[in-house]
MARDOVEX-11144 format. One record per residue: residue number from 1; residue in three letters; z, y negated, x of N, C-alpha, C in turn. Coordinates in pm, whole numbers, plus 50000, padded with zeros to 5 digits. Each point is the difference from the previous one (the first is absolute). Layout:
! MARDOVEX-11144
+-----+------+-------+-------+-------+-------+-------+-------+-------+-------+-------+
| pos | code |   nc3 |   nc2 |   nc1 |  cac3 |  cac2 |  cac1 |   cc3 |   cc2 |   cc1 |
+-----+------+-------+-------+-------+-------+-------+-------+-------+-------+-------+
| NUM |  ALA |     Z |     Y |     X |     Z |     Y |     X |     Z |     Y |     X |
...
+-----+------+-------+-------+-------+-------+-------+-------+-------+-------+-------+
***
This chain:
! MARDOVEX-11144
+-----+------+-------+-------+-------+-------+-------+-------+-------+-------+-------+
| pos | code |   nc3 |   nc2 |   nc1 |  cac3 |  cac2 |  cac1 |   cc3 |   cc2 |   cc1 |
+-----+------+-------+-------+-------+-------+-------+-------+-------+-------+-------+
|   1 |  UNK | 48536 | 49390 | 52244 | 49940 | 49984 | 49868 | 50048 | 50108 | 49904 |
|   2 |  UNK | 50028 | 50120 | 50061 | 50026 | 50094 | 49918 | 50157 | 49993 | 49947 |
|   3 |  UNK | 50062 | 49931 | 50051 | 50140 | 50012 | 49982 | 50038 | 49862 | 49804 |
|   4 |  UNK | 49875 | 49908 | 50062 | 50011 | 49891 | 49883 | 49937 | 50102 | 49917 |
|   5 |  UNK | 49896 | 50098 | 50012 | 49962 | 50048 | 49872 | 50118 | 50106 | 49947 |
|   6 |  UNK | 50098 | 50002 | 50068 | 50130 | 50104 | 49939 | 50070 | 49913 | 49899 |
|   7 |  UNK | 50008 | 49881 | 50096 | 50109 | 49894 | 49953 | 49946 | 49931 | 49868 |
|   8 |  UNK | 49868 | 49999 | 50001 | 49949 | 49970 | 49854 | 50062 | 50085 | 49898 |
|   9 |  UNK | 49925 | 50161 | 50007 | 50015 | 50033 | 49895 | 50148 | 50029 | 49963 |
|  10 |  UNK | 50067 | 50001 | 50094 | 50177 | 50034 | 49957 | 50058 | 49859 | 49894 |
|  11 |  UNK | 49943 | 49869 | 50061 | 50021 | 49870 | 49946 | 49945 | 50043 | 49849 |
|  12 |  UNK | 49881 | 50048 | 49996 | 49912 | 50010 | 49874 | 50058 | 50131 | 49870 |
|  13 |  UNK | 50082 | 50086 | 50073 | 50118 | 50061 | 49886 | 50083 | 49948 | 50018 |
|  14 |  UNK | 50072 | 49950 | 50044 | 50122 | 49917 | 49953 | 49956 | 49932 | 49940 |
|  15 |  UNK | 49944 | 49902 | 49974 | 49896 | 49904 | 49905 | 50001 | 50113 | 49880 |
|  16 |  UNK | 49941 | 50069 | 50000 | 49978 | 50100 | 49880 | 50103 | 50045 | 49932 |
|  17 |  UNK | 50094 | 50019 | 50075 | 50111 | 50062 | 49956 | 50129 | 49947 | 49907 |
|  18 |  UNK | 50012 | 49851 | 50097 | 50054 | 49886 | 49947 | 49909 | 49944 | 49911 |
|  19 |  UNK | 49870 | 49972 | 49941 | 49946 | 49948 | 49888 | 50059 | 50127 | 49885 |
|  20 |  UNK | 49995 | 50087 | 50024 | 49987 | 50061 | 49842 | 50170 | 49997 | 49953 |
|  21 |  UNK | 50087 | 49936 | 50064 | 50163 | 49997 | 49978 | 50037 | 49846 | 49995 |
|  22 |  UNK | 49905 | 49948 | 50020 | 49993 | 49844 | 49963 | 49940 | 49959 | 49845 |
|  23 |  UNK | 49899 | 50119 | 49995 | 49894 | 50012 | 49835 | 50130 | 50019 | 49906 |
|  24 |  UNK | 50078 | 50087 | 49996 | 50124 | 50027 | 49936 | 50105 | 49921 | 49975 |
|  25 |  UNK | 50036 | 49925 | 50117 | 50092 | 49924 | 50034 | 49957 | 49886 | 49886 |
|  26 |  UNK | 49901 | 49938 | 49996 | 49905 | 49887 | 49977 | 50027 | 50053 | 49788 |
|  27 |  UNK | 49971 | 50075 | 49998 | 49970 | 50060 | 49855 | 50141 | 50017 | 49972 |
|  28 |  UNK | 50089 | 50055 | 50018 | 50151 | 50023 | 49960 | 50012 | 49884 | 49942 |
|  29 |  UNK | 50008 | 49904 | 49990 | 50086 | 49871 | 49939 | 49914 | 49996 | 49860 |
|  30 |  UNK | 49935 | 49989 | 49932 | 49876 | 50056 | 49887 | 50066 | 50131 | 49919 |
|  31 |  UNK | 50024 | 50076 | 50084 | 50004 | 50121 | 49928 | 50144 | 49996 | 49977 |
|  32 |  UNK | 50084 | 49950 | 50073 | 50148 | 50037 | 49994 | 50024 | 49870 | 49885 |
|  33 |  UNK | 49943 | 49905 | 49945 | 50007 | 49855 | 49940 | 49980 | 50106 | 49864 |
|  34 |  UNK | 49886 | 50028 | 50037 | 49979 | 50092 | 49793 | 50096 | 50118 | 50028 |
|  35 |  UNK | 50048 | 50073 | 50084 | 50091 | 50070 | 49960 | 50144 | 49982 | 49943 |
|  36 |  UNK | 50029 | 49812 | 50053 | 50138 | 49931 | 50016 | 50116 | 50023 | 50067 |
|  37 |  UNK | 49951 | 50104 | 50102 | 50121 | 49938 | 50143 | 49960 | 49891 | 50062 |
|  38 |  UNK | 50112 | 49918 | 50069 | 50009 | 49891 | 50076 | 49916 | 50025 | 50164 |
|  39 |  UNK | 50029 | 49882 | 50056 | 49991 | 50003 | 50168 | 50091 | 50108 | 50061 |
|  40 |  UNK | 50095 | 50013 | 49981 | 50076 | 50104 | 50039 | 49951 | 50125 | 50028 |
|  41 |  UNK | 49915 | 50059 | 49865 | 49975 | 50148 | 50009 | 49847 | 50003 | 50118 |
|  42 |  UNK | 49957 | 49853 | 49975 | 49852 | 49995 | 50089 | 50030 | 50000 | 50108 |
|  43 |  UNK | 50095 | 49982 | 50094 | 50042 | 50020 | 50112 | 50101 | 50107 | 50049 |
|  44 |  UNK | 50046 | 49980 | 49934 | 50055 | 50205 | 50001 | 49875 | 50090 | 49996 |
|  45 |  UNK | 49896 | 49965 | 49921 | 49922 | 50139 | 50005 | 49853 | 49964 | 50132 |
|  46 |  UNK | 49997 | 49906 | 50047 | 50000 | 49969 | 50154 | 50046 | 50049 | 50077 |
|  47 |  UNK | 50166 | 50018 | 50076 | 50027 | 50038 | 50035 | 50026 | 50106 | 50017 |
|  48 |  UNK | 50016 | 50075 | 49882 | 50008 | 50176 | 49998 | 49870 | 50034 | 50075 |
|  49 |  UNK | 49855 | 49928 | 49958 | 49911 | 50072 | 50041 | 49966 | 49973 | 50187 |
|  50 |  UNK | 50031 | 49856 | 50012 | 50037 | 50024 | 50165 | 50069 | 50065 | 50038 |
|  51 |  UNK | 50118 | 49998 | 49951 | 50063 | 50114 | 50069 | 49991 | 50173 | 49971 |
|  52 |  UNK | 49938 | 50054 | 49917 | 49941 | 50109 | 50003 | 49887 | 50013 | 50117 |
|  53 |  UNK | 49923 | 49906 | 49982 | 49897 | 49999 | 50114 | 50082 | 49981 | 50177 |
|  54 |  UNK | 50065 | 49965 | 50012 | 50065 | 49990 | 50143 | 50048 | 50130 | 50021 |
|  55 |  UNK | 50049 | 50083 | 49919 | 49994 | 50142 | 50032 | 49896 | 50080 | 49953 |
|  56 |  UNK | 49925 | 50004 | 49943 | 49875 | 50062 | 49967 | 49899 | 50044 | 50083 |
|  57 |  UNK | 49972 | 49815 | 50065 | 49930 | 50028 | 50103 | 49979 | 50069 | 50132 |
|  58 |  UNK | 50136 | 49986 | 50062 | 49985 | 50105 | 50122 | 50021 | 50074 | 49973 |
|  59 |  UNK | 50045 | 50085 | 49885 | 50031 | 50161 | 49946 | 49864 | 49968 | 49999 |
|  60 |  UNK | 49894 | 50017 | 49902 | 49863 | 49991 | 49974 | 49909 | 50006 | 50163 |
|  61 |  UNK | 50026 | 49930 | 50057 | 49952 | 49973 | 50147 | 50026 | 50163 | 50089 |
|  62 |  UNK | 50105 | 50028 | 50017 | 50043 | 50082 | 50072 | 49947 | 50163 | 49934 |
|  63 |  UNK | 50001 | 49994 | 49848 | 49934 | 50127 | 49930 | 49826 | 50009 | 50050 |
|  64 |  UNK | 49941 | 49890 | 49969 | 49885 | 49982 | 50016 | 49964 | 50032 | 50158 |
|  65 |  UNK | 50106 | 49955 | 50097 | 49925 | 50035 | 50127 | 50032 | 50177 | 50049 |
|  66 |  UNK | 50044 | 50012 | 49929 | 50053 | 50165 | 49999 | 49941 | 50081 | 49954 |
|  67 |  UNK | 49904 | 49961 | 49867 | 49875 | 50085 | 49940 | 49912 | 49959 | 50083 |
|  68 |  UNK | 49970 | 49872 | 49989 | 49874 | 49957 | 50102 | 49954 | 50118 | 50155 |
|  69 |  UNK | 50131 | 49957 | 50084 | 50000 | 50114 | 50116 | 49974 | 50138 | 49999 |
|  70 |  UNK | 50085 | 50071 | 49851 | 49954 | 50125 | 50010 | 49873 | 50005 | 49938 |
|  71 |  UNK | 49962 | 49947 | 49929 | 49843 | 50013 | 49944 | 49931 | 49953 | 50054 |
|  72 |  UNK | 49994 | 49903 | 50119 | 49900 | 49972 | 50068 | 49999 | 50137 | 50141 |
|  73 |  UNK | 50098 | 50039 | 50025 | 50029 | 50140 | 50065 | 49944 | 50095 | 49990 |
|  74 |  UNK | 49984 | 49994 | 49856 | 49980 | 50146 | 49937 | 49847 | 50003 | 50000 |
|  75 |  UNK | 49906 | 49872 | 49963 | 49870 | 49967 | 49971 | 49916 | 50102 | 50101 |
|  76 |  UNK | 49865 | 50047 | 49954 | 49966 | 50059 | 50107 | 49909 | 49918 | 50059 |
|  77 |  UNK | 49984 | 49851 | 49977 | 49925 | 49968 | 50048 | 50051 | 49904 | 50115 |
|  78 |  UNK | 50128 | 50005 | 49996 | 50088 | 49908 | 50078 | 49990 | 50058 | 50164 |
|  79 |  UNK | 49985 | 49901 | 50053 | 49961 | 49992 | 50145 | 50113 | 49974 | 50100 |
|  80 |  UNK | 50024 | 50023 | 50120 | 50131 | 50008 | 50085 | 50009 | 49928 | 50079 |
|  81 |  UNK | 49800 | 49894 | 50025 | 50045 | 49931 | 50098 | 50017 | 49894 | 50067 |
+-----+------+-------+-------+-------+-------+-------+-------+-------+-------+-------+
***
């Protein structure tokens, strides 16, 4: 049981994560129409931002578990066992 309650909430940020880059995605064609670039620039500026994010993320991932460890280390309330 405990393992589906992992598998939830990991399902439940990705969900999160992917809605708010879909909110954008969704709105670009509106905003880029009154600005007057084409389809072109709306998918170019798609892709830049996936692909910023494909390296972002595990840089981001790997920083975060590196503060995490030493500050959960450092905590004095952190326990050993």
């Amino acid at each position: 049981m405990k393992s589906y309650l992992y598998l939830l909430i990991l399902a439940l940020c990705g969900f999160v994560t992917s809605f708010g880059a879909h909110i954008v995605a969704t709105n670009l064609p509106p905003s880029a129409e009154a600005v007057g670039v084409g389809t072109f620039v709306i998918g170019l500026l798609i892709a830049v931002y996936d692909f910023a994010e494909l390296f972002a993320k595990p840089l981001a991932g790997f920083i975060v578990d590196r503060c995490a460890l030493a500050s959960c280390a450092a905590a004095p309330w952190h326990s050993s066992r």
